[in-house]
One Martini backbone bead per residue (centre of mass of N, CA, C, O) as a GRO file, in nm:
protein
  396
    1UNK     BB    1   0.102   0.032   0.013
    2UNK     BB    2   0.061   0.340   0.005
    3UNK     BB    3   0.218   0.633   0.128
    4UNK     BB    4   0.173   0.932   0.289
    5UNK     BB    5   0.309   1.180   0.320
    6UNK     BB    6   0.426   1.370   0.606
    7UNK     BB    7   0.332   1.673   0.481
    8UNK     BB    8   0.028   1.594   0.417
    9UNK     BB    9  -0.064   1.468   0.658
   10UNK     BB   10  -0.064   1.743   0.814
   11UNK     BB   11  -0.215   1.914   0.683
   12UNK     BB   12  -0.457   1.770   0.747
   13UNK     BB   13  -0.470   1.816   1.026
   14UNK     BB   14  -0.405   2.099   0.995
   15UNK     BB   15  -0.757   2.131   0.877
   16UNK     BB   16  -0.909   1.990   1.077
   17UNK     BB   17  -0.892   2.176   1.340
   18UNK     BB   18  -0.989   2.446   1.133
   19UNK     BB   19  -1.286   2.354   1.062
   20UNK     BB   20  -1.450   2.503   1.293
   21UNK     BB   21  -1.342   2.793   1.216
   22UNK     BB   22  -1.404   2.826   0.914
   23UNK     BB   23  -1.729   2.758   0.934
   24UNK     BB   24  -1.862   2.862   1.233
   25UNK     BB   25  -1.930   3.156   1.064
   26UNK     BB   26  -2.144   3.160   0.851
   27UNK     BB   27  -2.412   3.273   0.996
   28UNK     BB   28  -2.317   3.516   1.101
   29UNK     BB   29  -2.310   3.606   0.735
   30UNK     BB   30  -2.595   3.629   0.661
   31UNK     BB   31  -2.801   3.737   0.492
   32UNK     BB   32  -3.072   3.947   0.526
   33UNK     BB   33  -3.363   3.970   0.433
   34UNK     BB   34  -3.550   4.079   0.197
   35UNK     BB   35  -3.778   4.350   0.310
   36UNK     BB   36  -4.052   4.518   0.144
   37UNK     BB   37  -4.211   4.838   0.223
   38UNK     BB   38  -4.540   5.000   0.210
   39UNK     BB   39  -4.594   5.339   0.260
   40UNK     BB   40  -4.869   5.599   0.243
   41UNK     BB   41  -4.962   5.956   0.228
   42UNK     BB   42  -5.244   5.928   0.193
   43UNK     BB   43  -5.485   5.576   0.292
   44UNK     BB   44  -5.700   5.760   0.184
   45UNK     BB   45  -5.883   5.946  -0.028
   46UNK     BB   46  -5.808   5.977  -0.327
   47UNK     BB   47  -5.742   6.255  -0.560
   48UNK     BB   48  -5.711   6.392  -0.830
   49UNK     BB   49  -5.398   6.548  -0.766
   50UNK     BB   50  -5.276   6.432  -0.539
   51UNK     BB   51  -5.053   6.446  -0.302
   52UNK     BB   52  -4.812   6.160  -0.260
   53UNK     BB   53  -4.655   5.994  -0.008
   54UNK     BB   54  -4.374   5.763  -0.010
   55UNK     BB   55  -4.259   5.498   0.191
   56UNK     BB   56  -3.973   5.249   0.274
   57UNK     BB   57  -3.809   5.265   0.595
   58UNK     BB   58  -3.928   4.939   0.697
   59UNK     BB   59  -3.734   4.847   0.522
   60UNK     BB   60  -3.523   4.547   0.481
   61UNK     BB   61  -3.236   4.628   0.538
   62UNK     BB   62  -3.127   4.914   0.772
   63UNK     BB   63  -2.770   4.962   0.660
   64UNK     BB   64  -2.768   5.131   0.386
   65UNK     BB   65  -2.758   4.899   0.121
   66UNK     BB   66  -3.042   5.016  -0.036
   67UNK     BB   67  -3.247   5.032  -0.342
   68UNK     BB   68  -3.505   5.225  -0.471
   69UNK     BB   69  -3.789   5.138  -0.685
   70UNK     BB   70  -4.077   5.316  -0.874
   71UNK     BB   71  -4.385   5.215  -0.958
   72UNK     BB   72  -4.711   5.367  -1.042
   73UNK     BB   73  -4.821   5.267  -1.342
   74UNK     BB   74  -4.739   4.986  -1.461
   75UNK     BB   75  -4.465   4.993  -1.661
   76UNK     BB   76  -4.192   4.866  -1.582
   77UNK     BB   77  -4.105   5.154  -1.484
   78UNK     BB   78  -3.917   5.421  -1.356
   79UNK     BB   79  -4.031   5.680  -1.172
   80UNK     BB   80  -3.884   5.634  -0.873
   81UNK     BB   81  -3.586   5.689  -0.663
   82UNK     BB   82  -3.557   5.613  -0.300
   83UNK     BB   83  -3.716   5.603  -0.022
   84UNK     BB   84  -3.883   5.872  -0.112
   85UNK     BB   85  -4.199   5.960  -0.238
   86UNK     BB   86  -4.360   6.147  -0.526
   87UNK     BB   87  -4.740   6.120  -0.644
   88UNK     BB   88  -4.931   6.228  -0.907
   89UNK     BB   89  -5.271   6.135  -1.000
   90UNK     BB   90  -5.463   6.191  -1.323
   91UNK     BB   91  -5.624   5.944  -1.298
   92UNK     BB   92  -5.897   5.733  -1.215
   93UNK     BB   93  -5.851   5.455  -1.013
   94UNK     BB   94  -5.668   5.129  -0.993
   95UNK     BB   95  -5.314   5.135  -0.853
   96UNK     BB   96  -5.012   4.940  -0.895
   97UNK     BB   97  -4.765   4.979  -0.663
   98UNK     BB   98  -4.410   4.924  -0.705
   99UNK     BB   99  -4.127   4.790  -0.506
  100UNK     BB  100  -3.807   4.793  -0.520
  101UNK     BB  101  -3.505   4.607  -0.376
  102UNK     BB  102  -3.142   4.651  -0.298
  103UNK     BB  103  -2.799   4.518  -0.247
  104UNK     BB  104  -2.656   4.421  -0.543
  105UNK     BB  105  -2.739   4.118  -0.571
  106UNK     BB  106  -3.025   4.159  -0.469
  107UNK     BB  107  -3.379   4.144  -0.488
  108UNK     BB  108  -3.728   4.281  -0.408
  109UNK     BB  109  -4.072   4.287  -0.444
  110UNK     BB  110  -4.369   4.531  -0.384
  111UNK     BB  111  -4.740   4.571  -0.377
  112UNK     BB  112  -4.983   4.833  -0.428
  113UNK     BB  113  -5.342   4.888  -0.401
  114UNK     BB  114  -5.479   5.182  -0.497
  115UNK     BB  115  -5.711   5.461  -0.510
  116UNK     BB  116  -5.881   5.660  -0.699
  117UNK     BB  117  -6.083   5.965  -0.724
  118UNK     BB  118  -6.224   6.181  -0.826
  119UNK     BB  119  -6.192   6.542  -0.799
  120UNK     BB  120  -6.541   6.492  -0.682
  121UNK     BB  121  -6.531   6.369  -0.463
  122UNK     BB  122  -6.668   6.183  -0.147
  123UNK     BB  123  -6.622   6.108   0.148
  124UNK     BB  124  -6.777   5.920   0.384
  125UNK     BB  125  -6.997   5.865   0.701
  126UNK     BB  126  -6.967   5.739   0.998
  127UNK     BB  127  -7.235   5.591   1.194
  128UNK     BB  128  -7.304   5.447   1.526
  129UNK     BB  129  -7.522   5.413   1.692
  130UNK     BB  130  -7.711   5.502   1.980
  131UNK     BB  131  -7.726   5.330   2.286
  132UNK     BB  132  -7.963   5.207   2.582
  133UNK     BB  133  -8.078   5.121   2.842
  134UNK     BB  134  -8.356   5.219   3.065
  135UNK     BB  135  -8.224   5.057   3.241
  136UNK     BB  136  -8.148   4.861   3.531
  137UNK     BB  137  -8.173   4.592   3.735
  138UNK     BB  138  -8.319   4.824   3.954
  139UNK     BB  139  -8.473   5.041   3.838
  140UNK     BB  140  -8.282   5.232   3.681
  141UNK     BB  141  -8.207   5.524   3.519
  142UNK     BB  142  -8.035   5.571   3.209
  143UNK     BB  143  -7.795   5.840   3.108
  144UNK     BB  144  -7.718   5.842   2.814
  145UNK     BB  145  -7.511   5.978   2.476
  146UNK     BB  146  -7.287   5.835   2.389
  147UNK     BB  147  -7.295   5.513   2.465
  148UNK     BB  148  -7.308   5.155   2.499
  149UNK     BB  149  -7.570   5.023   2.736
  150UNK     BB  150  -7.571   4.712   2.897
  151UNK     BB  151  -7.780   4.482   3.095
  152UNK     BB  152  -7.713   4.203   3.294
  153UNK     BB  153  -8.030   3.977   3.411
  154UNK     BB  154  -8.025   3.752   3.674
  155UNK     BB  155  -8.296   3.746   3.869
  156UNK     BB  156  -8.341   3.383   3.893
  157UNK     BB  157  -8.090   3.179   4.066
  158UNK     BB  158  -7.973   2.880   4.070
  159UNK     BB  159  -7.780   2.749   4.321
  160UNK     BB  160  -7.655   2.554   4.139
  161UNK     BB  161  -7.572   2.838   3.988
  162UNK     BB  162  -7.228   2.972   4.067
  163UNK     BB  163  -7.205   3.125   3.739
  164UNK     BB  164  -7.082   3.384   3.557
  165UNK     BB  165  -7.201   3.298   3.213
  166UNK     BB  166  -7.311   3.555   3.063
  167UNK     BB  167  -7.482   3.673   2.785
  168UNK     BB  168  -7.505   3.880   2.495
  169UNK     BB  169  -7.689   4.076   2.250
  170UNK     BB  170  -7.579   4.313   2.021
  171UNK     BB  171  -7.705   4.592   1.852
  172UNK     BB  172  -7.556   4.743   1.489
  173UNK     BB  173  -7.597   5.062   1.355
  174UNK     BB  174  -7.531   5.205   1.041
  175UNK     BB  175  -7.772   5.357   0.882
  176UNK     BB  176  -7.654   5.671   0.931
  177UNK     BB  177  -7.476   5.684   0.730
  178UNK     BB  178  -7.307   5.839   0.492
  179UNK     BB  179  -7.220   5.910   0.106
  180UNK     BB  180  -7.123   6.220   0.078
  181UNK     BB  181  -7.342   6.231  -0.175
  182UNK     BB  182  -7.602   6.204  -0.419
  183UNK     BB  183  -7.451   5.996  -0.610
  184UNK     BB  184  -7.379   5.814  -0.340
  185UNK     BB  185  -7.286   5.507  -0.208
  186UNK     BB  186  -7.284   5.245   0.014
  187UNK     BB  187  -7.127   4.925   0.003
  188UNK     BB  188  -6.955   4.899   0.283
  189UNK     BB  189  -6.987   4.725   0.605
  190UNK     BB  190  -6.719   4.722   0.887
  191UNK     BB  191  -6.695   4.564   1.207
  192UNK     BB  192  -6.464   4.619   1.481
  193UNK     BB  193  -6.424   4.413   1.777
  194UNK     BB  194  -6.089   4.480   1.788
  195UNK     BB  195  -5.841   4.720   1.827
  196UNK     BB  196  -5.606   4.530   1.948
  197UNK     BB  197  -5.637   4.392   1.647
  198UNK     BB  198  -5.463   4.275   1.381
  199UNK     BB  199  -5.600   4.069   1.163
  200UNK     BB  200  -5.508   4.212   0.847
  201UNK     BB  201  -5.220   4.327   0.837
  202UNK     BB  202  -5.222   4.655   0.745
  203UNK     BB  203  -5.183   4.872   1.019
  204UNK     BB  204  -5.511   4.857   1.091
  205UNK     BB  205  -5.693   4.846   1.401
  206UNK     BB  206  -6.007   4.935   1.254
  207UNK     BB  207  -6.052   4.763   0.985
  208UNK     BB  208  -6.162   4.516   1.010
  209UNK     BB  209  -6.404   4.257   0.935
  210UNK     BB  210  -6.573   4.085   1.165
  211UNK     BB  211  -6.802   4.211   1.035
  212UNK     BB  212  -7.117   4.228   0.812
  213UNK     BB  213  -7.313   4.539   0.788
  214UNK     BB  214  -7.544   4.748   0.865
  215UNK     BB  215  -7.716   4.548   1.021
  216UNK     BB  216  -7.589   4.376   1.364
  217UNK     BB  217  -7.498   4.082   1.527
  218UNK     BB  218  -7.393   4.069   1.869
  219UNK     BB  219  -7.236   3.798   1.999
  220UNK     BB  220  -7.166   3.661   2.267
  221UNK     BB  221  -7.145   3.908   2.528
  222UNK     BB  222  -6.979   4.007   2.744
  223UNK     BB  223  -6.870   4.114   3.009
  224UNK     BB  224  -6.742   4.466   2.967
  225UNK     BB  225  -6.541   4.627   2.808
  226UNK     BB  226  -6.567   4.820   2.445
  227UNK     BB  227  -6.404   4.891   2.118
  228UNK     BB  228  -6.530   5.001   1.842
  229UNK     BB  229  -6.565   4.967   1.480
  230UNK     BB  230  -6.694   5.159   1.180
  231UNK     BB  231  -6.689   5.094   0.828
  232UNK     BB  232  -6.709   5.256   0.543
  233UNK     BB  233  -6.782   5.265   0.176
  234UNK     BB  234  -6.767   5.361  -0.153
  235UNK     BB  235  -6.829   5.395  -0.493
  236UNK     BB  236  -6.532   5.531  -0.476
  237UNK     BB  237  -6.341   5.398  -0.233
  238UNK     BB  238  -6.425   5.568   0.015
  239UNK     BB  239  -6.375   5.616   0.308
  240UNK     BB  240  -6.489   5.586   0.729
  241UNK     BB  241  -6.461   5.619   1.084
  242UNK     BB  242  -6.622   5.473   1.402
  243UNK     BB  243  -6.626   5.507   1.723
  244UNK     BB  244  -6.729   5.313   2.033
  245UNK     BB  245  -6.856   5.237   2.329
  246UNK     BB  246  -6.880   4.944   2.511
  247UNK     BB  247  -7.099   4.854   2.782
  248UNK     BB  248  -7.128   4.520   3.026
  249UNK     BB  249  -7.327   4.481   3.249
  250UNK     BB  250  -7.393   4.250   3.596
  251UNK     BB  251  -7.703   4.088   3.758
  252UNK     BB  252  -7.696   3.880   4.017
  253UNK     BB  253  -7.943   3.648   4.166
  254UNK     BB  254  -8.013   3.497   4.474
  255UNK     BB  255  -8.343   3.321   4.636
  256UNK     BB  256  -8.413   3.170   4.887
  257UNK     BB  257  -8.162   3.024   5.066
  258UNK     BB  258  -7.997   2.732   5.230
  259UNK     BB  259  -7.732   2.792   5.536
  260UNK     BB  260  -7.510   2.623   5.668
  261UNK     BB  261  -7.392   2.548   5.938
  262UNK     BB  262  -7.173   2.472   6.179
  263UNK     BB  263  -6.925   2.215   6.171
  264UNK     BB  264  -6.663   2.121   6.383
  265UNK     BB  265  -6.545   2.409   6.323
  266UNK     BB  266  -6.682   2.403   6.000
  267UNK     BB  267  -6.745   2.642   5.814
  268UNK     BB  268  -6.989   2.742   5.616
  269UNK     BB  269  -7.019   2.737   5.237
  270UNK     BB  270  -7.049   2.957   4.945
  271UNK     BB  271  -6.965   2.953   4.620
  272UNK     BB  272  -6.886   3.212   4.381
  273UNK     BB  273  -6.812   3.263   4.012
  274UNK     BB  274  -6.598   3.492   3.840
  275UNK     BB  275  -6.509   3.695   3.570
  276UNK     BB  276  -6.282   3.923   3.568
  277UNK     BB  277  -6.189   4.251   3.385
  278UNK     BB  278  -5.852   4.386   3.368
  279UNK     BB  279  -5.756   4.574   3.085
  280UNK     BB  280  -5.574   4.870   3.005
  281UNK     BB  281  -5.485   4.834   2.787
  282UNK     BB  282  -5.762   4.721   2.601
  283UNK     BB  283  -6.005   4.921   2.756
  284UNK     BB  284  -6.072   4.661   2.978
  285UNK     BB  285  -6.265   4.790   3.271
  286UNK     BB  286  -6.363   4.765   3.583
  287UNK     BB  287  -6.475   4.927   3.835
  288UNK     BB  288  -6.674   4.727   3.991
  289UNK     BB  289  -6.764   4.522   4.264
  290UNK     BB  290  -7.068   4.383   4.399
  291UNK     BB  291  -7.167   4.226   4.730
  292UNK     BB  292  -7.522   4.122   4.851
  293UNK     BB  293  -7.644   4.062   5.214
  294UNK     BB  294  -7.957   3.914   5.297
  295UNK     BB  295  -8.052   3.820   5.627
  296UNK     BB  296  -8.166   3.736   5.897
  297UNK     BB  297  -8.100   3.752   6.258
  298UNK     BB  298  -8.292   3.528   6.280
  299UNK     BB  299  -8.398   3.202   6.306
  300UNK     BB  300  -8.725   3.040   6.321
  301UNK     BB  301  -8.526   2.721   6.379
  302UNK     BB  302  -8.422   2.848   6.669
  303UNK     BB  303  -8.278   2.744   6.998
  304UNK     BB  304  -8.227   2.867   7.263
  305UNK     BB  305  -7.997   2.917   7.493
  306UNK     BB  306  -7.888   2.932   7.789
  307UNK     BB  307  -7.660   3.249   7.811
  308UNK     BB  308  -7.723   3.274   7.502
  309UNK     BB  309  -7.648   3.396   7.119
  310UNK     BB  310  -7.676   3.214   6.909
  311UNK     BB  311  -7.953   3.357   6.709
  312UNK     BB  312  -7.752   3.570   6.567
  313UNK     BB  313  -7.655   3.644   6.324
  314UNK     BB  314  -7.362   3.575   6.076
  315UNK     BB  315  -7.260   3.665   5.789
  316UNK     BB  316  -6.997   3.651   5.513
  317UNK     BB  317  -6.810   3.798   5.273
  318UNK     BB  318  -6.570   3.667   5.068
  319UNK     BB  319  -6.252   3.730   4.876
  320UNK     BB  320  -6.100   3.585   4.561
  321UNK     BB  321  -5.853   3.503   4.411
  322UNK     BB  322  -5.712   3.286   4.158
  323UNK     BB  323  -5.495   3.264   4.404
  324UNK     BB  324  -5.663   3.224   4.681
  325UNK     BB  325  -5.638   3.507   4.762
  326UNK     BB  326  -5.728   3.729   5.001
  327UNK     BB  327  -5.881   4.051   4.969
  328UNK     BB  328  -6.156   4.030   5.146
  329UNK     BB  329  -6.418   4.121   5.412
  330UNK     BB  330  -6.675   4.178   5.680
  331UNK     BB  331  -6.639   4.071   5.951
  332UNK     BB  332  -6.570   4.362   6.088
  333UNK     BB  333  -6.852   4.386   6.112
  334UNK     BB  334  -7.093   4.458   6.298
  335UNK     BB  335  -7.432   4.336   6.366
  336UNK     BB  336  -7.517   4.677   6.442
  337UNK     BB  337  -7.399   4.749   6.118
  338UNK     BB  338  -7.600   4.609   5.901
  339UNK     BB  339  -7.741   4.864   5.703
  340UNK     BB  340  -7.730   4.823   5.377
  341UNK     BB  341  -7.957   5.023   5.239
  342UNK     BB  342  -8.278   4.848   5.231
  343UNK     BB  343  -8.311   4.789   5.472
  344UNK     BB  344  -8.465   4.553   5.747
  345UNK     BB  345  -8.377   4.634   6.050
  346UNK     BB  346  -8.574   4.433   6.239
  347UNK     BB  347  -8.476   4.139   6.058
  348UNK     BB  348  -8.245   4.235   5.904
  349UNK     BB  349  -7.936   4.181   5.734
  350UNK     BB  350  -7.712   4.443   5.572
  351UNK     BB  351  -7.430   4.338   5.332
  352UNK     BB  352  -7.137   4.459   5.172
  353UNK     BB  353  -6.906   4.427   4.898
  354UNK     BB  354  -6.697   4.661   4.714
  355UNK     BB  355  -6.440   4.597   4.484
  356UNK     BB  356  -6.228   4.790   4.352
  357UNK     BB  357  -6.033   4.841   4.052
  358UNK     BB  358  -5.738   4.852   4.224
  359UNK     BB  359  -5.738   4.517   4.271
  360UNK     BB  360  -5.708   4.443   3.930
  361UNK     BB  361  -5.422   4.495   3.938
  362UNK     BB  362  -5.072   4.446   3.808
  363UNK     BB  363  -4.943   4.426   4.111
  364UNK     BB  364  -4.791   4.336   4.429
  365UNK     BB  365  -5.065   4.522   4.603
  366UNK     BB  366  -5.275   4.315   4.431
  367UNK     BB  367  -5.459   4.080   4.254
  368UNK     BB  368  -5.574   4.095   4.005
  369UNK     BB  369  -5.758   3.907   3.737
  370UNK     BB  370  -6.012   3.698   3.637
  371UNK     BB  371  -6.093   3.417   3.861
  372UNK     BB  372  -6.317   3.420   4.126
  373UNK     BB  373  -6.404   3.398   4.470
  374UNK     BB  374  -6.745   3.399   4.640
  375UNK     BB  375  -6.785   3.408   4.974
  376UNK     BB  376  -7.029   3.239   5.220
  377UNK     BB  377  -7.009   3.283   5.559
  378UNK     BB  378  -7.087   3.031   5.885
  379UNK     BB  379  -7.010   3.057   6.226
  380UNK     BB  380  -7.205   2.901   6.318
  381UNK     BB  381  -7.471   2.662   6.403
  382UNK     BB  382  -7.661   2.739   6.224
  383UNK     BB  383  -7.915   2.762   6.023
  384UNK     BB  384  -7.989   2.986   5.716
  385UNK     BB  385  -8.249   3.177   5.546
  386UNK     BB  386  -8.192   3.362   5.291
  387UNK     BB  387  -8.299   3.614   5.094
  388UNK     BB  388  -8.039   3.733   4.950
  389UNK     BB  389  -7.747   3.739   4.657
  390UNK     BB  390  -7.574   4.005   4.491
  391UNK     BB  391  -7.399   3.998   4.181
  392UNK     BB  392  -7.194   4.296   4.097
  393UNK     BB  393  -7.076   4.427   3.768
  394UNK     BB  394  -6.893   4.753   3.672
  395UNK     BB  395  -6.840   4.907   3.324
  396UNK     BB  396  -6.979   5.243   3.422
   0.00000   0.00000   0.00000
């Protein structure tokens, strides 16, 4: 067998040595992908002879290598060159504006559909019908004429049933908008249902088309705050947003039922389920939650003992974040001051816990928002027949 010379050898070895050296560097040398943006102003509404300014200064890679040409008018020529440009369109129609760029080995090209509308053209006018519900689940009176404001009222709720999970469908009604001139009409309705997010990534969070048409149902809304927007267009392709706040609160009500006594030393308890929102960015913030405990002084059912206050009830209302820590409760009120809203002194004791929109933020000396528990607790030793207990979501 032939032998490889000593110094082929050698050199093979430091070249293997090397090998990892040699290539280990190649990702980082990798060339960043070439990735075109178009933006323009203004980006809706534009007439016949209006000056658009063309941006293309969000395309990728931003390290001064790129080389930018555009063509406005669809002919495969250079119309413009530079980062940004300007354009102004002489006849109306839909044109497809495209940018090129380049780092000098590579180009990539993208494209945006214009609408030009006649320079008599006029946008329309979007706008959202406003309403209220004309009380709350109190037969309290609502007065309102900026926002849509509606109560969910489950006023007789079965003791199985001990957690918040209603919805309402809300009606949207777009048909006071104007066509903008009477020679135009407007071609469609899209309301977008969620503002903080950009569902068809166009750059515009309130343009979504969640939803479509002149009046539409909007289903299963929880409780909550919410900002909605309407989009209309016209037959000229001129746009326009209006957009309302809507705001969702909720009162639910269990009546006449039954609280059972302490038994060995442990509290009897009934827990009820809520879901609380609180979303500073998002918009979706509850002002308050509000639990109110009316219940006799004494039940009817009880046999004094003597030398004791046994009959004498005292039931108290704890609230609890979705990890279990205790946020508040009542225990602290005395017997004798339990009078609280339209109680009947003379037999009933009336207790409120009101737990105001500053224990639902996400702070270390707060609480947080999600899923809490509303527990009745009685350390007595008796059962008591309940009159009623009513929890109240306020998110206006």
């Amino acid at each position: 067998m032939r032998r490889l010379p000593t110094v082929f050898l050698g050199l093979l070895l430091v070249m293997s040595s090397l090998s990892g050296c040699l290539f280990s560097g190649e990702d980082d040398n990798a060339q960043e992908e070439l990735f075109p943006v178009i933006k323009f102003s203004p980006n809706s509404n534009i007439r016949v002879g209006d000056l658009v300014y063309f941006d293309a200064s969000s395309s990728t890679p931003s390290d001064g290598s790129l080389t930018y040409r555009w063509d406005f008018d669809s002919d495969d020529s250079i119309d413009e060159t530079g980062r940004t440009a300007e354009w102004t369109f002489q006849t109306a129609g839909t044109f497809e504006v495209t940018l090129t760029i380049s780092d000098g080995s590579r180009s990539q090209e993208t494209s945006k559909s214009i609408s030009i509308g006649e320079a008599g053209a006029e946008p329309p006018v979007a706008t959202i019908t406003q309403y209220s519900d004309a009380e709350d689940c109190e037969d309290e009176a609502i007065n309102e004429n900026t926002h849509i404001v509606v109560w969910i009222c489950e006023r007789d709720k079965e003791l199985s049933d001990r957690s918040i999970d209603a919805t309402i469908n809300i009606e949207l009604d777009g048909s006071n908008s104007d066509s903008g001139d009477p020679s135009q009409y407007i071609t469609s309705w899209h309301w977008d249902l969620d503002l903080n997010d950009d569902a068809d990534s166009d750059g515009d969070n309130e343009n979504d088309a969640d939803l479509s048409g002149e009046t539409i149902q909007w289903e299963n809304v929880e409780p909550g705050e919410y900002e909605i927007a309407l989009t209309v267009t016209n037959d000229v392709g001129f746009v326009d947003t209006d957009t309302i706040r809507v705001y969702v609160s909720y009162a639910g009500y269990w009546l006449d039922f039954e609280m059972d006594g302490n038994t060995s030393n442990n509290a009897a308890e009934k827990e009820f389920d809520v879901k609380i929102v609180y979303d500073k960015d998002g918009g979706n913030t509850i002002r308050k939650a509000v639990a109110e405990l009316t219940y006799p002084k004494e039940d009817n059912d009880c046999t004094p003992v003597f030398g004791t206050n046994n009959c004498r009830a005292k039931l108290d209302i704890y609230a609890y974040n979705e990890d279990d820590d205790e946020a508040a409760n009542t225990s602290g009120t005395g017997v004798d001051q339990r009078t609280d809203g339209d109680c009947d002194e003379d037999t009933n004791d009336c207790i409120h816990l009101t737990l105001a929109s500053y224990l639902f933020t996400d702070s270390e000396s707060t609480f947080g928002d999600g899923e809490w528990t509303i527990t009745i607790q009685n350390d007595k030793l008796n059962d008591l027949a309940v009159e009623s207990f009513v929890l109240r979501l306020y998110y206006k």
